[in-house]
C-alpha positions as CSV (number, residue, x, y, z in Angstrom):
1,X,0.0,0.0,0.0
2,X,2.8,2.3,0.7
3,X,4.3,2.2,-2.3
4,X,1.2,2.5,-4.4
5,X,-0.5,5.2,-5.7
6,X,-1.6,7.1,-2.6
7,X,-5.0,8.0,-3.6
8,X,-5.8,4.7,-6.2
9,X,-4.4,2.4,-2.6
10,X,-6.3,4.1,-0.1
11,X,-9.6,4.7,-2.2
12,X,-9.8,0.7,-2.9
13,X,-9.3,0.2,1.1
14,X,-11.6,2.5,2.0
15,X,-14.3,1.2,-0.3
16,X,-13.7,-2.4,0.7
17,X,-14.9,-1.1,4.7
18,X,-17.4,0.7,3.2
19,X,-18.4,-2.6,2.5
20,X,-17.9,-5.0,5.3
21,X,-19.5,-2.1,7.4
22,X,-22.5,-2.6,5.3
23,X,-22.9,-5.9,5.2
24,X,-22.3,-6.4,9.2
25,X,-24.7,-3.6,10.4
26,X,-27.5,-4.4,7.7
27,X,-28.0,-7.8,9.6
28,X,-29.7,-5.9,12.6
29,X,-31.7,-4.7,10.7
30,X,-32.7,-7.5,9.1
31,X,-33.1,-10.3,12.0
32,X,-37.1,-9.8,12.8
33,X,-37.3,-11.0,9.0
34,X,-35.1,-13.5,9.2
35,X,-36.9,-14.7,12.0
36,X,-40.1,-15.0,10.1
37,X,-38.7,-16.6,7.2
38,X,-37.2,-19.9,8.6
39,X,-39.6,-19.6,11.6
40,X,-36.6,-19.0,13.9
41,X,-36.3,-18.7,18.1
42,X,-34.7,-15.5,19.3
43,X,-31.7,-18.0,19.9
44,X,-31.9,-19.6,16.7
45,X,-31.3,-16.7,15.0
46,X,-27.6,-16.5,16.6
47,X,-26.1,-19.7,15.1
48,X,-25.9,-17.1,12.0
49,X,-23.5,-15.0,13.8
50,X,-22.4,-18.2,15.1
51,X,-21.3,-19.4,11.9
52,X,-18.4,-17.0,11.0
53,X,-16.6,-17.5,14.3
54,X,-14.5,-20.5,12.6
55,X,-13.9,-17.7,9.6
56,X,-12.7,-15.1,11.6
57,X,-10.2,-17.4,13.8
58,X,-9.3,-18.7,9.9
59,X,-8.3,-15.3,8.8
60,X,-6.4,-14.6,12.1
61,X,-3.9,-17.9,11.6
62,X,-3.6,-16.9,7.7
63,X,-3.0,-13.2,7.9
64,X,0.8,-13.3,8.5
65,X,0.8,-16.2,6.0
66,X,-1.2,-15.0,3.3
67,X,0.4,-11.1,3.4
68,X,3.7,-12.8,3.1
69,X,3.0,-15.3,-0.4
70,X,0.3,-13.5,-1.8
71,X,0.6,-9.5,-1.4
72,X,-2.5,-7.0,-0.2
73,X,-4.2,-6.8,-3.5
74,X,-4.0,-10.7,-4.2
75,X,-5.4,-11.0,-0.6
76,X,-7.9,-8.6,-1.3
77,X,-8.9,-10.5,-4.5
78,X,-9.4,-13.8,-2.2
79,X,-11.0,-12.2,0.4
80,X,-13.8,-10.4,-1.7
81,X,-14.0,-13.5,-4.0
82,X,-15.1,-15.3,-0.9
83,X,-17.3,-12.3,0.4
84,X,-19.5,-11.6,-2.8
85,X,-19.8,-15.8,-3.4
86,X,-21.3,-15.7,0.2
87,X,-23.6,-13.0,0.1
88,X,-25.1,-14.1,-3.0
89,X,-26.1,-17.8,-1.6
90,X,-27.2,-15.7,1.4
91,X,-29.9,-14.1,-0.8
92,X,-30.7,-17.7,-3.0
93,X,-30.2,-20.2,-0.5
94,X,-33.9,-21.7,0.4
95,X,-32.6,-23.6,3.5
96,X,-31.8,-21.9,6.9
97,X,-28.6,-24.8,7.6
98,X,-27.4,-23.8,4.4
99,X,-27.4,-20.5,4.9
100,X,-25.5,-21.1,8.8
101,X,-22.9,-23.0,6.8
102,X,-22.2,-20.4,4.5
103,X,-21.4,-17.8,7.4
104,X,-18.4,-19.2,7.2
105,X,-17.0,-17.9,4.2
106,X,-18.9,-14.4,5.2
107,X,-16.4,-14.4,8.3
108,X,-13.4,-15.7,6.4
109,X,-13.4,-12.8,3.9
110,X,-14.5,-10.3,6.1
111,X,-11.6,-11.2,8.6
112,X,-9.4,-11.3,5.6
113,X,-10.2,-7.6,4.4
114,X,-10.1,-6.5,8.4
115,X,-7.0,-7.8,9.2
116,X,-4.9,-7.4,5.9
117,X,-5.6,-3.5,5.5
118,X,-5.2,-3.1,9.5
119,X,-1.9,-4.2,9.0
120,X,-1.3,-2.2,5.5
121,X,-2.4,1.1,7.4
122,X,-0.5,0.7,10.6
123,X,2.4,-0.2,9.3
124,X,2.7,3.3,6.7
125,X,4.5,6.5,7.4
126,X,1.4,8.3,7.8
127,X,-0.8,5.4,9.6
128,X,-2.0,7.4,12.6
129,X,-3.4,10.0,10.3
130,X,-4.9,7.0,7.6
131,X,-6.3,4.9,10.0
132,X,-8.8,6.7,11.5
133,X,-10.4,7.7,8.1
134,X,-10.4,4.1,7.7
135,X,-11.9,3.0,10.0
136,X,-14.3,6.2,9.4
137,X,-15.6,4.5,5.9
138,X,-16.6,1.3,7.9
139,X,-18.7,3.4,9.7
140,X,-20.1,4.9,6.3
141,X,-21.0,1.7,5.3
142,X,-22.6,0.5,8.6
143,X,-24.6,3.7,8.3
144,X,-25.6,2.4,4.8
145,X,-26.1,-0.7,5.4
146,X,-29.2,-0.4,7.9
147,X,-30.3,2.6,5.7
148,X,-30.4,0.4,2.6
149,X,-32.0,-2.7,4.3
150,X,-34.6,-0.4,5.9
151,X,-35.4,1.2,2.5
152,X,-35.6,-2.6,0.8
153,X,-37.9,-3.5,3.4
154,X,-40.1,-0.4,3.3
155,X,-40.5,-1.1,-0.4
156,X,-41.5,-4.8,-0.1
157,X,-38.6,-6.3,-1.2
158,X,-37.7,-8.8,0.9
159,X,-34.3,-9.5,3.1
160,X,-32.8,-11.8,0.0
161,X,-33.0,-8.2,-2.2
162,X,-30.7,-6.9,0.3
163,X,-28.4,-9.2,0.0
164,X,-28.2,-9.2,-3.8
165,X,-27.3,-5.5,-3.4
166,X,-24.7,-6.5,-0.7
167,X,-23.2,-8.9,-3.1
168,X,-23.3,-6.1,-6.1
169,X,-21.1,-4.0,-3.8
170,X,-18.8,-6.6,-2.8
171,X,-18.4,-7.0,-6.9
172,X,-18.1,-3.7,-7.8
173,X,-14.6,-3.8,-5.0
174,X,-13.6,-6.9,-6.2
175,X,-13.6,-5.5,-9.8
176,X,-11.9,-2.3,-9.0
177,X,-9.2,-4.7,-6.8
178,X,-8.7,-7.1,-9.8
179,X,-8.4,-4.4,-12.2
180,X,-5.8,-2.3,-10.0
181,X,-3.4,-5.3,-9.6
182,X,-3.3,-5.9,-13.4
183,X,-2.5,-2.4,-14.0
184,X,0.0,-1.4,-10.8
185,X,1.3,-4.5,-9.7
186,X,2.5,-4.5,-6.4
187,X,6.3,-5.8,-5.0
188,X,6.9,-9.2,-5.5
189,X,5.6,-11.3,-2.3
190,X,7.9,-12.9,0.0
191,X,7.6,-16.2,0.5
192,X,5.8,-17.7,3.6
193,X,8.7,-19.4,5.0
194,X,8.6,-19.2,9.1
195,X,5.4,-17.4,9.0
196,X,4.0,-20.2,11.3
197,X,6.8,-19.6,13.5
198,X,6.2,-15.4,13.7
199,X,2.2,-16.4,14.9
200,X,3.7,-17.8,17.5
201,X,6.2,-15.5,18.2
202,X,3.3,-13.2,18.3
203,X,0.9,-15.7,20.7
204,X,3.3,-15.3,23.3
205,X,3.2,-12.1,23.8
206,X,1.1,-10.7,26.7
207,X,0.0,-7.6,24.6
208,X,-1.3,-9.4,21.8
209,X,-3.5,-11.4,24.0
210,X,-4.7,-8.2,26.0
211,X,-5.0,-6.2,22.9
212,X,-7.2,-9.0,21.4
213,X,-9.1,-9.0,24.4
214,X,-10.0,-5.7,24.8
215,X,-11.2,-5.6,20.6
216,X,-13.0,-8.5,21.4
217,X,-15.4,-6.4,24.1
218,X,-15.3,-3.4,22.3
219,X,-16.5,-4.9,18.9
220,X,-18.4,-7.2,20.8
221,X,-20.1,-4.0,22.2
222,X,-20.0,-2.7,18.8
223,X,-21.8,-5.2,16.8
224,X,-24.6,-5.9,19.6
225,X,-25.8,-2.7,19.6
226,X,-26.1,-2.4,15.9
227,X,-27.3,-6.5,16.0
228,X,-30.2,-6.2,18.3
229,X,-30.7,-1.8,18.9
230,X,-33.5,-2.0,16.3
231,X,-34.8,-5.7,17.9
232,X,-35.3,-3.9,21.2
233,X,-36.9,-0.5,20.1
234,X,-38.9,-2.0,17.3
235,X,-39.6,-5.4,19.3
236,X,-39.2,-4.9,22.7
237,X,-40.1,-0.9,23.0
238,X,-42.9,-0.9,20.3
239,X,-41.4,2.4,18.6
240,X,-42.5,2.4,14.8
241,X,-39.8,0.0,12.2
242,X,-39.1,3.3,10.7
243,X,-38.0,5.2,14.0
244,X,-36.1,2.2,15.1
245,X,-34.1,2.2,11.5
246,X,-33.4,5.5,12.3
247,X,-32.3,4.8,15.9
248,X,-29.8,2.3,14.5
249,X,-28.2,4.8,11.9
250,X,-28.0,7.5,13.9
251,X,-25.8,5.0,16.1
252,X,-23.1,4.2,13.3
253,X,-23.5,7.8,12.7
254,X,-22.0,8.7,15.5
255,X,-19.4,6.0,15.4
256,X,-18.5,7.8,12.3
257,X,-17.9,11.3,13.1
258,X,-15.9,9.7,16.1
259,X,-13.7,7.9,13.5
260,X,-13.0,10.8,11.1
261,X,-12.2,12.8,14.0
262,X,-10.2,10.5,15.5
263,X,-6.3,11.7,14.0
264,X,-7.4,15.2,15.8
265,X,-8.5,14.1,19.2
266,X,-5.7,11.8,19.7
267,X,-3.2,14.4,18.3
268,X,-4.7,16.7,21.7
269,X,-5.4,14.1,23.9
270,X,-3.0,11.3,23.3
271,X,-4.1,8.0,22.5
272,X,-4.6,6.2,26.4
273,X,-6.1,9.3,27.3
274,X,-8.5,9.5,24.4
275,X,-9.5,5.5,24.8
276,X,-10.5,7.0,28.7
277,X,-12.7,9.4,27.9
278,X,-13.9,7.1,25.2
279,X,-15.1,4.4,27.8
280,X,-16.7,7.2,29.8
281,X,-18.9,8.4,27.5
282,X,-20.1,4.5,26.5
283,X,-20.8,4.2,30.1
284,X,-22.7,6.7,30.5
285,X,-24.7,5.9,27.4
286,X,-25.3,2.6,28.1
287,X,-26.6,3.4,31.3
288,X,-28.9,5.7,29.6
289,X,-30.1,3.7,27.3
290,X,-30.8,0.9,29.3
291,X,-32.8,3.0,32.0
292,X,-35.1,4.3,29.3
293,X,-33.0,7.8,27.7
294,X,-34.2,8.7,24.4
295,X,-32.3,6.4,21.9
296,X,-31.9,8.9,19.5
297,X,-29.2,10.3,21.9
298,X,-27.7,7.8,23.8
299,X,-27.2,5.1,20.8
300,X,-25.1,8.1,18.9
301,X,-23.3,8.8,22.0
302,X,-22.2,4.7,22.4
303,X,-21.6,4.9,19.0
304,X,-19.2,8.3,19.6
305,X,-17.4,6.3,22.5
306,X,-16.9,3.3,20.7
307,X,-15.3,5.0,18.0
308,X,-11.4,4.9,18.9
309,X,-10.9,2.0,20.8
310,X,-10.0,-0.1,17.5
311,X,-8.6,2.0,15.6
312,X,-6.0,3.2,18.8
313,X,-5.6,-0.2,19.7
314,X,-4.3,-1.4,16.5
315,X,-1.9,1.6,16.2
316,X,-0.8,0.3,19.9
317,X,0.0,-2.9,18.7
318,X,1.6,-1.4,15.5
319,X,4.1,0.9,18.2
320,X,4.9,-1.4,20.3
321,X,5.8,-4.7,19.0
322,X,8.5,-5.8,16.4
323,X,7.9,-5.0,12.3
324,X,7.9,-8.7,11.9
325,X,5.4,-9.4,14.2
326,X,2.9,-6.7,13.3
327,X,1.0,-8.5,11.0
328,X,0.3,-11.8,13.0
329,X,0.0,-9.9,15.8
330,X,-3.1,-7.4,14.1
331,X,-4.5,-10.8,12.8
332,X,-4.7,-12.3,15.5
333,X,-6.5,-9.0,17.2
334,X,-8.7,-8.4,14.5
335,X,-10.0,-12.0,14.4
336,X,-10.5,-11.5,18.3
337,X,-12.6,-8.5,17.1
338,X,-14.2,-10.4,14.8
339,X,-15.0,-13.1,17.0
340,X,-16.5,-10.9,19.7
341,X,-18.5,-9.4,16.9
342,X,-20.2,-12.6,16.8
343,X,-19.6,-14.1,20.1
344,X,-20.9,-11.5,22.4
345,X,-24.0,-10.5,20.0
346,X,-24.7,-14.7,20.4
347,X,-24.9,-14.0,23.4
348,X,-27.1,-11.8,23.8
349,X,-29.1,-13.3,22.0
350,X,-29.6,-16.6,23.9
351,X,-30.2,-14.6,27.0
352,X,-32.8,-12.4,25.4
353,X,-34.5,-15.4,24.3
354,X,-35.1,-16.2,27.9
355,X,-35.4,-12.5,29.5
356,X,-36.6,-10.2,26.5
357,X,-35.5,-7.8,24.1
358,X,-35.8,-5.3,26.7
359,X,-33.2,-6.5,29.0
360,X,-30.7,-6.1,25.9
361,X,-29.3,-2.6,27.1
362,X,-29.0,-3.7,30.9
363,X,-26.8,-6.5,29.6
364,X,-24.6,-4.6,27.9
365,X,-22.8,-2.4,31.1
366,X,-21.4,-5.5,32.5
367,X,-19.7,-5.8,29.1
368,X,-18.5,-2.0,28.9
369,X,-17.4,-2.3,32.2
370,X,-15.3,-5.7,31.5
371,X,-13.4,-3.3,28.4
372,X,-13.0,-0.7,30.9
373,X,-11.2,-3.4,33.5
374,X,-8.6,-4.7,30.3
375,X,-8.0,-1.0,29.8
376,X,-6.6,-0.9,32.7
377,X,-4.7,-4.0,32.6
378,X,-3.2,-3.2,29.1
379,X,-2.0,0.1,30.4
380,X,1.6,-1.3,31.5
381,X,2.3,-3.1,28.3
382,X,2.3,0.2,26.6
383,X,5.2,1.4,28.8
């Protein structure tokens, strides 16, 4: 990526978030129809989410690997390959097992994408400046992605019409990707030789395992509120399908502007600093939410919150550890994300089955308060 066209590099990784934002948000949106389709539990619902664990953990033992023998854009090529294939048996497949099985290949690529261009951007010149626009265009896309399933929906067109359009976007990337490599092909991959022994190099490390902790509760936070926010307004608060939408978007919204901002609050604040005042203000919005605030301003403030902790984390990681390490170490951190993306939304899930939709934002403080508690833990690795 660095020694790409600037502009050509980081518009094909921003697009390719833009993406994955989309398709992970637009599933909360989508979940009460799900439900009716295949005549699903609460629970049931969850093995979905359940499915792409085993990609995610995938994509976190290949990234080192696969960076090394086959280069970012080949990677990307693989990964959005994987990603489009998935999405369209998503919108074909009749059978609710088949479409669990396939949630493999969703996690796979999406881990693939996450964890590749987290390296790419943390390991460049300029990667505290790049990654928080980044990260800012997955937040663009998980503001689309609940915008475009709600507008499907409102028109009649069923969940499987979402996911056609998902797949058409995941094309469009892997066109532009294909198309970039032929043109400006990258430096010659090394080969993969020891890459099994950097992983774990990387395992060992104290901070790698902290660092995956702490993105497993904060994506885990991340992904449950955009998973089930619309679920407990819609379902469990009776507000209107159309104000719950909203709710939800205005929630990646402010995870957004908290992302695009993020190069100029850290440049005052400092990074530990800023991921403090970033768990207050989840805190505090969580707490409002669940006792009954308007969700119109305490989802955007959780989304605001949430905003740095990735993004700073993976510039941690970047700073602190060896260049050789870096990109098993960010695999195995963003598969951690990825799993908690899944993991703690699962979660949720099965206890809302048994409590109600309602109890959703109560459940969630004991999980912001778990993040907090790694904060602190993490703190001395960064000395």
């Amino acid at each position: 990526m660095a020694d790409a066209p600037s502009g050509l590099r980081m518009g094909v990784a921003c697009s390719a978030f833009v993406v994955i934002g989309a398709v992970e948000a637009a599933l909360g949106v989508l979940v009460p129809s799900l439900l009716d389709t295949f005549t699903l539990s609460t629970g049931s619902v969850t093995l979905l989410l359940a499915s792409q664990i085993g990609g995610y953990l995938l994509a976190a033992l290949l990234n080192g690997v696969a960076n090394s023998r086959l280069g970012l854009d080949r990677l990307l090529v693989l990964a959005f390959t994987l990603l489009t294939s998935a999405l369209l048996l998503y919108a074909l497949t009749p059978r609710w097992d088949l479409m669990v099985a396939t949630g493999v290949a969703v996690g796979l690529g999406i881990g693939l994408v996450d964890a590749g261009l987290n390296t790419a951007v943390a390991q460049h010149a300029a990667g505290a400046r790049l990654i928080g626009p980044l990260h800012g265009f997955y937040g663009v896309g998980a503001v689309t992605g609940p915008a475009i399933a709600t507008t499907v929906l409102a028109l009649g067109g069923g969940w499987r019409l979402v996911y056609l359009v998902l797949a058409g976007l995941g094309g469009l990337v892997l066109l532009v990707v294909w198309r970039q490599r032929r043109a400006c092909p990258g430096p010659h991959p090394a080969g993969a030789a020891g890459g099994w022994r950097v992983l774990g190099q990387a395992l060992r490390r104290p901070a790698v395992g902290l660092s995956g902790l702490v993105l497993l509760s904060a994506v885990g936070l991340e992904a449950s509120i955009g998973t089930w926010a619309f679920s407990v307004q819609h379902l469990g608060r009776s507000q209107s399908a159309v104000a719950a939408g909203i709710g939800v978007s205005l929630y990646w919204l402010g995870l957004t502007l908290g992302r695009f901002g993020f190069g100029g609050l850290v440049g005052r604040l400092g990074v530990i600093r800023w991921i403090a005042c970033s768990l207050a203000l989840l805190l505090a919005a969580l707490i409002g939410w669940s006792g009954g605030a308007a969700p119109w301003l305490a989802l955007p403030l959780a989304g605001f919150g949430l905003a740095g902790i990735f993004p700073a984390t993976i510039l941690l990681i970047a700073r602190r550890l060896p260049v050789a390490l870096v990109p098993a170490a960010i695999g195995l951190a963003t598969s951690a994300a990825s799993a908690g993306a899944v993991a703690v939304p699962t979660s949720l899930g099965w206890m809302a089955a048994a409590m109600g939709l309602a109890a959703v934002p109560a459940l969630l403080i004991p999980v912001g308060l778990a993040l907090a508690g790694l904060h602190v833990l993490l703190l001395p690795r960064h000395g």
